[in-house]
ZAMARGU-4260 file (C-alpha; in steps of 0.2 Angstrom, whole numbers, plus 5000, padded with zeros to 4 digits):
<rodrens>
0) 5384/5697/5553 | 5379/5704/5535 | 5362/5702/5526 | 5370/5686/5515 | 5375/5676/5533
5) 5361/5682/5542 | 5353/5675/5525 | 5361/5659/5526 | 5361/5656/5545 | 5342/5656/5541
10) 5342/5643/5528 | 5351/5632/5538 | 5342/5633/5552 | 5325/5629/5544 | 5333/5616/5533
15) 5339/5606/5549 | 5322/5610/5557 | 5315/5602/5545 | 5326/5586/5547 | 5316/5586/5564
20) 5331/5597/5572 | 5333/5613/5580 | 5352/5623/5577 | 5362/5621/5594 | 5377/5622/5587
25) 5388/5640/5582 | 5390/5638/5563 | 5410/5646/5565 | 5418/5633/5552 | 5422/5639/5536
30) 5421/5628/5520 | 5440/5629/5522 | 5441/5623/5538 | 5430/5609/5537 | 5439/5603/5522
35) 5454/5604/5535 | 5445/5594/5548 | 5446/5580/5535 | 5462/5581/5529 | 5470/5580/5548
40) 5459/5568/5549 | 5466/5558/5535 | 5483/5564/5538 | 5494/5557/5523 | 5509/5559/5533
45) 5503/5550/5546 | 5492/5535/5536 | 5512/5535/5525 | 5525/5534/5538 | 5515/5524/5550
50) 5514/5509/5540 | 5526/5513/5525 | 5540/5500/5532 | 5529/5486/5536 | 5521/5487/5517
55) 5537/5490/5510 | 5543/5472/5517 | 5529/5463/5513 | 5526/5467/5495 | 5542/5478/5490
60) 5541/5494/5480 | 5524/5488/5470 | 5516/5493/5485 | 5514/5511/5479 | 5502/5507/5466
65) 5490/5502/5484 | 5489/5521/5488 | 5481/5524/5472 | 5469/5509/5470 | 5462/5509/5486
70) 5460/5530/5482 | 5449/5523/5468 | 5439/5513/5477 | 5436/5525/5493 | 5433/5540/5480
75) 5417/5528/5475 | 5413/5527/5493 | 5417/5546/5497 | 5403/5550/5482 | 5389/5539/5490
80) 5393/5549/5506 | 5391/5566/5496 | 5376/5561/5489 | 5367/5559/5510 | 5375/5572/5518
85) 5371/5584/5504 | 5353/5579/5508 | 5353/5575/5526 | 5368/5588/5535 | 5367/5582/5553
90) 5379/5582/5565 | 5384/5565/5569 | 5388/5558/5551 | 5385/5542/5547 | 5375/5537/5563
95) 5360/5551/5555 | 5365/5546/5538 | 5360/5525/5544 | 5345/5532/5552 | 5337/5541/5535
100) 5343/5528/5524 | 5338/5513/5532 | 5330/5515/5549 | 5333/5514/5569 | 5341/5496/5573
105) 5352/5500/5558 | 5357/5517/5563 | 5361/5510/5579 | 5374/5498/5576 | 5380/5509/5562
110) 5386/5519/5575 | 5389/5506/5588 | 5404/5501/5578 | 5410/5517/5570 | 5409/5523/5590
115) 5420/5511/5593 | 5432/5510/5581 | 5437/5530/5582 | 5439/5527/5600 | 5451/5515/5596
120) 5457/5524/5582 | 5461/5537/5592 | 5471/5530/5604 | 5482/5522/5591 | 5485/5537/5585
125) 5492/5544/5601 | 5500/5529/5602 | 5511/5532/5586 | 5512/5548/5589 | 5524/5543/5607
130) 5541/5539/5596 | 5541/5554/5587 | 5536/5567/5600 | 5546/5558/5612 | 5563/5561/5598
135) 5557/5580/5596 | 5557/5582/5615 | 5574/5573/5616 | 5569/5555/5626 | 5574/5540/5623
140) 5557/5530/5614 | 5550/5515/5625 | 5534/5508/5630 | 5533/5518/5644 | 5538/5535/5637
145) 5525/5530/5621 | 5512/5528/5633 | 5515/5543/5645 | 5516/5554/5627 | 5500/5547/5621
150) 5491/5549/5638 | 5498/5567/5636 | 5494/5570/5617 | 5476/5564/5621 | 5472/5575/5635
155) 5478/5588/5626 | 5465/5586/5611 | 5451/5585/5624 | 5457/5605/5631 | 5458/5609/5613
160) 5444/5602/5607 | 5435/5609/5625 | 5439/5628/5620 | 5423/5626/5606 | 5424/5625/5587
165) 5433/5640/5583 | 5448/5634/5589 | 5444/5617/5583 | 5444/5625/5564 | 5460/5634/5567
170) 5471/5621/5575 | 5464/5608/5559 | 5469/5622/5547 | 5486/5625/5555 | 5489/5606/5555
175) 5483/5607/5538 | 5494/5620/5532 | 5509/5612/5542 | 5506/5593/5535 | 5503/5598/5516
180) 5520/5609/5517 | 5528/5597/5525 | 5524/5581/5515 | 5528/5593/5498 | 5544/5602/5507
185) 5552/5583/5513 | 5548/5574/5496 | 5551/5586/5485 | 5569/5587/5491 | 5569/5568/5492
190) 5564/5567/5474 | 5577/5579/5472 | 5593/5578/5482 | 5589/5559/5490 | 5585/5548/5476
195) 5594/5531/5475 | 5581/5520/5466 | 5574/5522/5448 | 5555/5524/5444 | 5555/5506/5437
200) 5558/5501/5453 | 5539/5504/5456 | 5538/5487/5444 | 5551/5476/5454 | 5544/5463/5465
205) 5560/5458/5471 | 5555/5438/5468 | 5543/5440/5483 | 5530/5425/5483 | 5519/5418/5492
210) 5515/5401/5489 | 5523/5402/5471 | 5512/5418/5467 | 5515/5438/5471 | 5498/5442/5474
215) 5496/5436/5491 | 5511/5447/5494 | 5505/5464/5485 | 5486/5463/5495 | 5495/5461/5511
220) 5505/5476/5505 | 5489/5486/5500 | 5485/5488/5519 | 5495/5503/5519 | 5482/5512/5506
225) 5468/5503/5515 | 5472/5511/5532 | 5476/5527/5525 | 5460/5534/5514 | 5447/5538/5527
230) 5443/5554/5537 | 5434/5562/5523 | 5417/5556/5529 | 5422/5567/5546 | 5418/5585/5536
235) 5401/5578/5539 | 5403/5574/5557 | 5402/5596/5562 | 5388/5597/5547 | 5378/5608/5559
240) 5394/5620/5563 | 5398/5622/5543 | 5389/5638/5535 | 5379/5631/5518 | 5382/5612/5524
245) 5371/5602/5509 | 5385/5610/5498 | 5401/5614/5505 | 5403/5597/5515 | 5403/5588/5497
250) 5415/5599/5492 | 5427/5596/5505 | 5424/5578/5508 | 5430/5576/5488 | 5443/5591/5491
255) 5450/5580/5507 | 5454/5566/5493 | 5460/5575/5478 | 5472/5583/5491 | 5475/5572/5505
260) 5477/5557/5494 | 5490/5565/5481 | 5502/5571/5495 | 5498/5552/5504 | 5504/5546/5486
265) 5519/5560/5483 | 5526/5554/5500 | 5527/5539/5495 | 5533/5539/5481 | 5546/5550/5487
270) 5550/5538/5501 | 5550/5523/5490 | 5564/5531/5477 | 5575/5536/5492 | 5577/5520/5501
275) 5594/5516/5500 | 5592/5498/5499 | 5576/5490/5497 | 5584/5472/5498 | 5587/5474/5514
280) 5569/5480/5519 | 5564/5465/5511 | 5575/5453/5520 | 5569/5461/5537 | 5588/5468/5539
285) 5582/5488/5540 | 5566/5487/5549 | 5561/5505/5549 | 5569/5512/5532 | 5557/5529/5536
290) 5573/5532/5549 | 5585/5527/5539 | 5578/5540/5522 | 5576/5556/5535 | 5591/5553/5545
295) 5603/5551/5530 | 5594/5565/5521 | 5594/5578/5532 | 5607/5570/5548 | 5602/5572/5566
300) 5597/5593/5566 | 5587/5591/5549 | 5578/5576/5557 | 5574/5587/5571 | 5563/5598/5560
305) 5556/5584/5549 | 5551/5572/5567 | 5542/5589/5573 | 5529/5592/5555 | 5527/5572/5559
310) 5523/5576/5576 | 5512/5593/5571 | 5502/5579/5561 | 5499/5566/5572 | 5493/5581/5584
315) 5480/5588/5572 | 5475/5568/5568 | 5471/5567/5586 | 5463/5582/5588 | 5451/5578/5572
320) 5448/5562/5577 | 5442/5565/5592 | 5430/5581/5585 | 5422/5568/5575 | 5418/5555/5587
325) 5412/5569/5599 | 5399/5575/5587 | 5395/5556/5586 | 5392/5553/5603 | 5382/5570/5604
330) 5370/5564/5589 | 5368/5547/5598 | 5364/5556/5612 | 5350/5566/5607 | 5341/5554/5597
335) 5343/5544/5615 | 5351/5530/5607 | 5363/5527/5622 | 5363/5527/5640 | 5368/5545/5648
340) 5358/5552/5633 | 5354/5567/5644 | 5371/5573/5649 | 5379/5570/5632 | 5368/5578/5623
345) 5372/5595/5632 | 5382/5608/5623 | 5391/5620/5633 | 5383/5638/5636 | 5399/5645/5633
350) 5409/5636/5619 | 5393/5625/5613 | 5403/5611/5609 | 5398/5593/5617 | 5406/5593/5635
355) 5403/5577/5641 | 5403/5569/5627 | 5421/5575/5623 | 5428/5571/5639 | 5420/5553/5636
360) 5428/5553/5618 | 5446/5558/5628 | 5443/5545/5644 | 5439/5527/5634 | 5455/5532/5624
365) 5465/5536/5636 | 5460/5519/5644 | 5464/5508/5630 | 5481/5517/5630 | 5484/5513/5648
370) 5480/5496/5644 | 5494/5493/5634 | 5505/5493/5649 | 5501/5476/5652 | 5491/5469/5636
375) 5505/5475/5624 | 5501/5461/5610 | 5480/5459/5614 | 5479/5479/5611 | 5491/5475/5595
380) 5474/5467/5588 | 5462/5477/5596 | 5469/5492/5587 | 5471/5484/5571 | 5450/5483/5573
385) 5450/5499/5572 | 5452/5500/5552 | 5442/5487/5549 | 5428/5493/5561 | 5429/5510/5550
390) 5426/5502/5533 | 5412/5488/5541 | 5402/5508/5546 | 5407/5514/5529 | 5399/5499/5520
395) 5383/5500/5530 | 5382/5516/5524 | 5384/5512/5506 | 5376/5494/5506 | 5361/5507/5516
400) 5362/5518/5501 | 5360/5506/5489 | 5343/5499/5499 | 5336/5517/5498 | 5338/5518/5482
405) 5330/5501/5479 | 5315/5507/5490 | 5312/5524/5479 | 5326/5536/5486 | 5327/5550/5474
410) 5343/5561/5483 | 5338/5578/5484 | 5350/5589/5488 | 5363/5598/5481 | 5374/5585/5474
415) 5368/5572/5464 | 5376/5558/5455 | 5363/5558/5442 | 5363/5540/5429 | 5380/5536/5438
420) 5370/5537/5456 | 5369/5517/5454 | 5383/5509/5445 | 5392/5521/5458 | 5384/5513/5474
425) 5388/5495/5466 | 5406/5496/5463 | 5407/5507/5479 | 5398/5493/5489 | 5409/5479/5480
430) 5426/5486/5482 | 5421/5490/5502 | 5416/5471/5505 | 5435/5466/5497 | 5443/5478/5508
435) 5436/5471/5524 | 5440/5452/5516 | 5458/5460/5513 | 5460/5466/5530 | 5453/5449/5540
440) 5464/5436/5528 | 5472/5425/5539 | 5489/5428/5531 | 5501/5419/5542 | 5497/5402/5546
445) 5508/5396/5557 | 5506/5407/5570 | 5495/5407/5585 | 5477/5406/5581 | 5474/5424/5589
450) 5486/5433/5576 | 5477/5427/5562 | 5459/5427/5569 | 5461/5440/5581 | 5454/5454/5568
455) 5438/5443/5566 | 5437/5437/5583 | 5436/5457/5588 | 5426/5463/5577 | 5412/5447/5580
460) 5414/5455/5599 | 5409/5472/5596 | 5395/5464/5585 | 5388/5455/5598 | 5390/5467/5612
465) 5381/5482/5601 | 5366/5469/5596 | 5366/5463/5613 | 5362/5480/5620 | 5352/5485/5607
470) 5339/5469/5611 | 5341/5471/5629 | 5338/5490/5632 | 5330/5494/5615 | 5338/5512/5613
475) 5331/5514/5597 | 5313/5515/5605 | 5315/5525/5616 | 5319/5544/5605 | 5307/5551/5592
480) 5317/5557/5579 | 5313/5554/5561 | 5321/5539/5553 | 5319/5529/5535 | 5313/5545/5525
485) 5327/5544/5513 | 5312/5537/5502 | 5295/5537/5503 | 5282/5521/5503 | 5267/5523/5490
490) 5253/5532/5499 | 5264/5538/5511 | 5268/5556/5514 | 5282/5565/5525 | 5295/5556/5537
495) 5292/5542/5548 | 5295/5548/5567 | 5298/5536/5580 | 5283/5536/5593 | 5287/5546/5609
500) 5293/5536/5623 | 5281/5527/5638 | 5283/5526/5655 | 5286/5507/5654 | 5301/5511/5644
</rodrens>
């Protein structure tokens, strides 16, 4: 290690201790890397493909303007996040973030329900993941060959993920370098070679309505940008194993959109110009018009390829995925805000990475995974929680934010969004609350009450289940970490610091 690193090393160290945390972690990731973590996180190819032929049938080729106003709106949220993490880089993201910002109860259903939802996000993942691995390795897709692949895909994460952040880095930036290539490579000859639809298509509802109106059509059809532009805040998750954290992760949190959102919207637009026949997308006659591009563009060896840089994508997603919630555990763990607080809060002496906590983070997946065996359609709407569980986090954050500011926060740290600090959080909070009314809207109402409420219904579960722990076993009593000294009362100096635990509790 040189003067500068050595140099650096130290500041970080002391600015974490002075967050009221000692360095356990091996600060490996580069700014590069980190910004990978994200994007494989995000995955465009995986967020496009998985949900392009569903969107494409519900609101027709308008659809595409979705990628780039939800971008807009998540770009808001991404700078909010920019503006805490640049102040307060602690491992754990938005669980630390809550706790700074707002306070303990906060913090803890913050990341309650971000907990849950990766866990859940992960295994859908793996779960989208089983058709394409299981047409690379030359099987036939079925529910049981998905789930077997899945159960596969996840262990394997966990290994990975086991072998300590330096492999971590390198996998997310192969995956990196693999998905970017591959979303330009395939689209590019699309655009090129594949085209059967003009860009005015992008304008042609194709008379789709919805009680006499398009609208209804085009925000069902918005879901695919909705599940698409989150991942970025997961830069923040390894804050403590990232060199210089206050300002690389804003950097790459922002890099993971400029980048991970152009290719999402170059893939589909590409995809959208080379569908063949969007009319019978529409009418529900081609109901998965990603196979029908790839296999008549590049015929049964070409799709070979293209199914295996899919397949790369959803591996590095998983991989990502899981790091994050990991490092989410972990910083639950150590503040003691869950049960098993002093297992999961170990790092390993030899990889120091989160042992137990990973291998929790690979189990409660694998088990929802499982599950689907015999609950096919009840883990249907569990896993459509997970997105919504995401943004419900993500808006406790901003809406968290905005209550800091309101209280005196002056952000500190490297990046700061200056006069824009609060129209920023407004619009960033209003479009978050939109999205989560998007995603519960009852949209189909003659179907069983479960398919339009299930979203809710879940969502009002995990809710309940985090308060009621939370009021039974008081976690957030129980640790003495600093919390709500994101601003400062009037008199008062320094950050609050929970009281250390008695022997009643």
């Amino acid at each position: 290690m040189n003067k500068t690193d050595s140099s650096t090393a130290g500041g970080d160290a002391a600015q974490l201790a002075a967050l009221g945390y000692s360095s356990n972690f091996e600060r490996k990731m580069s700014a590069w890397e980190n910004f990978a973590l994200g994007f494989t996180y995000l995955s465009p190819v995986v967020g496009v493909y998985t949900l392009f032929g569903i969107c494409l049938a519900a609101g027709g080729p308008p659809m595409f303007w979705s990628y780039l106003l939800v971008g807009i709106g998540q770009f808001l949220v991404c700078l909010i996040f920019c503006e805490v993490v640049s102040q307060f880089p602690i491992s754990g993201g938005i669980y630390p973030w809550a706790r700074r910002l707002v306070g303990k109860r906060w913090a803890w259903m913050v990341g309650w329900i971000y907990s849950c939802s990766l866990c859940v996000t992960i295994a859908a993942v793996a779960l989208g993941a089983g058709p394409y691995i299981a047409a690379m390795l030359g099987f036939a897709p079925s529910v049981v060959t998905n789930t077997l692949v899945a159960l596969a895909l996840t262990a394997l994460a966990t290994l990975l993920n086991l072998s300590g952040t330096r492999l971590l880095a390198r996998v997310a930036m192969f995956g990196f370098i693999c998905e970017l290539l591959g979303a330009l490579v395939i689209g590019g000859y699309l655009l090129l070679f594949e085209r059967h639809q003009p860009v005015a298509v992008l304008w042609n509802t194709f008379d789709i309505r919805i009680d006499g109106s398009y609208w209804p059509a085009f925000l069902t059809a918005s879901l695919a940008g909705m599940f698409l532009y989150y991942g970025f805040e997961a830069c923040g998750d390894v804050a403590e194993e990232t060199p210089n954290p206050g300002r690389q992760i804003p950097r790459a949190m922002r890099m993971t959109l400029y980048i991970g959102g152009g290719a999402a919207v170059f893939a589909a637009l590409a995809l959208i110009l080379a569908v063949p026949d969007i009319g019978k997308v529409i009418a529900g006659e081609d109901t998965d018009p990603v196979f029908t591009v790839m296999s008549n563009a590049f015929g049964a060896t070409g799709w070979r390829v293209v199914t295996t840089v899919i397949a790369v994508s959803f591996i590095s997603c998983v991989l990502s995925l899981q790091a994050a919630a990991s490092r989410l555990l972990y910083s639950f763990a150590r503040d003691e805000m869950v049960m098993g607080s002093t297992v999961l809060k170990k790092l390993s002496p030899h990889t120091r990475v989160p042992t137990a906590a990973l291998l929790v983070c690979g189990i409660i997946p694998a088990l929802i995974i499982a599950a689907g065996l015999v609950l096919e359609n009840a883990l249907a709407i569990i896993v459509s929680f997970a997105a919504i569980g995401i943004y419900l986090a993500f808006q406790m954050i901003v809406g968290g934010a905005l209550y800091a500011r309101a209280r005196g926060w002056q952000p500190s740290g490297h990046f700061k969004l200056g006069a824009w600090a609060w129209p920023v959080n407004v619009l960033a909070l209003a479009y978050g609350l939109l999205a989560i009314a998007n995603m519960s809207w009852p949209r189909t109402p003659d179907a069983p009450w479960y398919s339009n409420y299930g979203i809710i219904v879940t969502a009002v579960i995990v809710i309940a289940l985090g308060l009621a722990y939370m009021l039974l076993f008081k976690p957030y009593d129980k640790g003495s970490a600093p919390f709500a000294d994101a601003w400062t009362l009037a008199g008062e100096r320094g950050p609050r610091v929970a009281p250390a635990p008695t022997a009643t509790r």
